[in-house]
C-alpha positions, 0 to 999 in steps of 0.5 A: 500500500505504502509503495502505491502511494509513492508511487503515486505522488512521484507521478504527480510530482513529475507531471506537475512539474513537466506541465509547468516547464516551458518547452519551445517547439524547436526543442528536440525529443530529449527535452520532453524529460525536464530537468532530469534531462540533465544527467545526459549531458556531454558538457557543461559549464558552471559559475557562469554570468548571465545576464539579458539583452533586448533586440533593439534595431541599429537604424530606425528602417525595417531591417530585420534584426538578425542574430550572428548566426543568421536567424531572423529575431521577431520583433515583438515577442522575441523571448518566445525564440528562447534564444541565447548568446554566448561569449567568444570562449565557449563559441566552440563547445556551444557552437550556433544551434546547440540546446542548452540548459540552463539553472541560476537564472530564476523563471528564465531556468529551462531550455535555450538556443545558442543563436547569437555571440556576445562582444569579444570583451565578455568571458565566460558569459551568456546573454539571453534574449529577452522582451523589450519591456525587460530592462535588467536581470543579472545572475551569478553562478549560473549553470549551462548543460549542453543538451544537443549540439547540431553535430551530435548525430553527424 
């Protein structure tokens, strides 16, 4: 009896906290296993800085605002993209279109895309995407899991 009963509260516990875990749509089959997902990972980085960025245009035309890697950021709600830069140093091991996890960074935990690269004077940073109404957010000690990379089936 006592068995079921755990049994019972650990499937509940586990669907509640996978309903409440935002996961885009580009996210592959192995994020449908939220965070425990993280135990596969072939790479990770700890004590990060992350902080945010908006996309802002450099003119005032309609040109599309475009990331580093080439992706067309939408303009109105560009935090759905769940998108995220990262500084120079860790370009190789979180090359453009790999899947990250993320901890440390308050409701902006969960799953992301590299899409984008910070400014050469950054280390050991990312930078994520955000809504233009988001003016600041800053974390220490930041944990980055590397999900899936584009290669990792090649």
């Amino acid at each position: 009896m006592n068995k079921m009963i755990i049994s019972l509260i650990i499937m509940l516990v586990s669907y509640f906290n996978k309903a409440q875990q935002f996961i885009p749509d580009w996210c592959s089959d192995m994020c449908n296993y939220p965070p425990i997902e993280v135990r596969y990972c072939f790479k990770n980085n700890y004590l990060l800085t992350a902080t945010v960025y908006n996309a802002v245009p450099m003119q005032t035309d309609d040109t599309p605002l475009i990331t580093a890697s080439g992706a067309k950021i939408t303009k109105d709600k560009p935090y759905e993209h769940r998108w995220l830069a990262v500084s120079r140093d860790l370009l190789d091991d979180y090359p453009f279109g790999s899947i990250v996890y993320i901890t440390g960074v308050g409701k902006y935990n969960g799953y992301w895309k590299v899409q984008d690269v910070m400014n050469k004077r950054y280390k050991n940073s990312i930078d994520l995407l955000v809504n233009n109404d988001v003016k600041y957010g800053k974390w220490e000690d930041v944990a980055m899991y590397c999900v899936e990379t584009p290669d990792l089936y090649n």
